[in-house]
ZADOSE-362908 format. One record per residue (C-alpha): residue number from 1; residue in one letter; x, y, z. Coordinates in nm, 4 decimals. Each point is the difference from the previous one (the first is absolute). Layout:
pos  code  px  py  pz
NUM  A  X  Y  Z $
...
END
This chain:
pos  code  px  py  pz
1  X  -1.8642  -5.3959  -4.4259 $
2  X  0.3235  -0.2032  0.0747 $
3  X  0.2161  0.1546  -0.2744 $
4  X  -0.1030  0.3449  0.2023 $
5  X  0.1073  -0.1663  0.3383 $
6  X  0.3310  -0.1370  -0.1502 $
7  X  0.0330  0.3880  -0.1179 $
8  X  -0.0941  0.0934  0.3320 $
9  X  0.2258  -0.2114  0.1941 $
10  X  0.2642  0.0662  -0.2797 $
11  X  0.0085  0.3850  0.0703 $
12  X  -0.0372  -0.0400  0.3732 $
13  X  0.3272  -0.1835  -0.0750 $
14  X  0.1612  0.2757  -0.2025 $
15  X  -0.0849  0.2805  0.2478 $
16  X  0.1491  -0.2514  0.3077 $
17  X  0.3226  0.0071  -0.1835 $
18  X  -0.0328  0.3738  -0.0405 $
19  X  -0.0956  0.0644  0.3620 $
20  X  0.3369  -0.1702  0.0806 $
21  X  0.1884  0.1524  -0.2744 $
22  X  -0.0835  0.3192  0.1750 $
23  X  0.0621  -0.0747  0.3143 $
24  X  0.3470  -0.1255  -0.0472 $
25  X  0.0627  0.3367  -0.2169 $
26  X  -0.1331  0.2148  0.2702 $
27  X  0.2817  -0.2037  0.2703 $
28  X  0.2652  0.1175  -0.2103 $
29  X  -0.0979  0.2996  -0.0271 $
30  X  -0.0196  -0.0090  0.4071 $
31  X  0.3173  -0.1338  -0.0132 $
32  X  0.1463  0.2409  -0.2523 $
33  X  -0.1579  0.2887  0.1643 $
34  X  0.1403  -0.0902  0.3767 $
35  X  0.3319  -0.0325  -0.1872 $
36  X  0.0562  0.2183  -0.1957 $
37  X  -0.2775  0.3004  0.0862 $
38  X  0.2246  0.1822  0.2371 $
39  X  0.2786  0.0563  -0.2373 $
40  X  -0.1979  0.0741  -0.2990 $
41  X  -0.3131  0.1878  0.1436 $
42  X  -0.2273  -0.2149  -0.1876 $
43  X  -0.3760  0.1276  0.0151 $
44  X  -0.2602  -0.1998  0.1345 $
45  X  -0.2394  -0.1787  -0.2371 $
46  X  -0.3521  0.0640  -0.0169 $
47  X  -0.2597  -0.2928  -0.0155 $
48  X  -0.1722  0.1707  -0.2741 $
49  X  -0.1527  -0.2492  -0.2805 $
50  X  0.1256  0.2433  -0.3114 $
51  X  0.3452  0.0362  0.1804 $
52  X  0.1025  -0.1572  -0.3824 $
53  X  -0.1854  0.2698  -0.2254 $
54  X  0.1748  0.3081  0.2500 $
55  X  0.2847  0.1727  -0.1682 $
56  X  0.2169  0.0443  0.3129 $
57  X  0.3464  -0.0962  -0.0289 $
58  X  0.2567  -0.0707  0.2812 $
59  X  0.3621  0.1609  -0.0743 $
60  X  0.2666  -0.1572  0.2040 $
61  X  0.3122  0.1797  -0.0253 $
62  X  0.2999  -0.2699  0.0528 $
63  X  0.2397  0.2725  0.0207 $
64  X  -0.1210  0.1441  0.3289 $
65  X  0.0089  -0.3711  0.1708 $
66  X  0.3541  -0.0282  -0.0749 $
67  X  0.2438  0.0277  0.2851 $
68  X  0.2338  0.2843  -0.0386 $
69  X  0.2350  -0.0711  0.3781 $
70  X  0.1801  -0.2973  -0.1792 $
71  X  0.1422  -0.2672  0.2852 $
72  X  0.3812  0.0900  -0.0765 $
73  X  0.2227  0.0356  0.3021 $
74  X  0.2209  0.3031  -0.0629 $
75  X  0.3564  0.0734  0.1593 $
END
């Protein structure tokens, strides 16, 4: 019975660390999002569990995010 609780209390320990683990991925992604969202049109994520298994990609193309009016004073 205590080797169970110690595995209890172990895995209630694990998931904790996970809880946060997620957390402070899901702030960057805030943080990413606020950023960079409006220049790259990122989609919003689902909160769907099999979000992992999904074959959806995300395509970024850097070449339409780069400035083409270049900051050059001309005579």
């Amino acid at each position: 019975m205590e080797a169970e609780n110690e595995q209890f209390a172990a895995d209630r320990y694990k998931v904790m660390e996970l809880m946060q683990d997620l957390n402070r991925i899901e702030q960057m992604d805030r943080l990413i999002r606020k950023t960079l969202a409006p220049e790259l049109e990122l989609p919003s994520v689902s909160n769907n569990n099999d979000s992992l298994l999904s074959k959806d990609t995300i395509t970024i193309s850097y070449v339409d995010i780069v400035p083409y009016n270049y900051p050059v004073d001309v005579f």
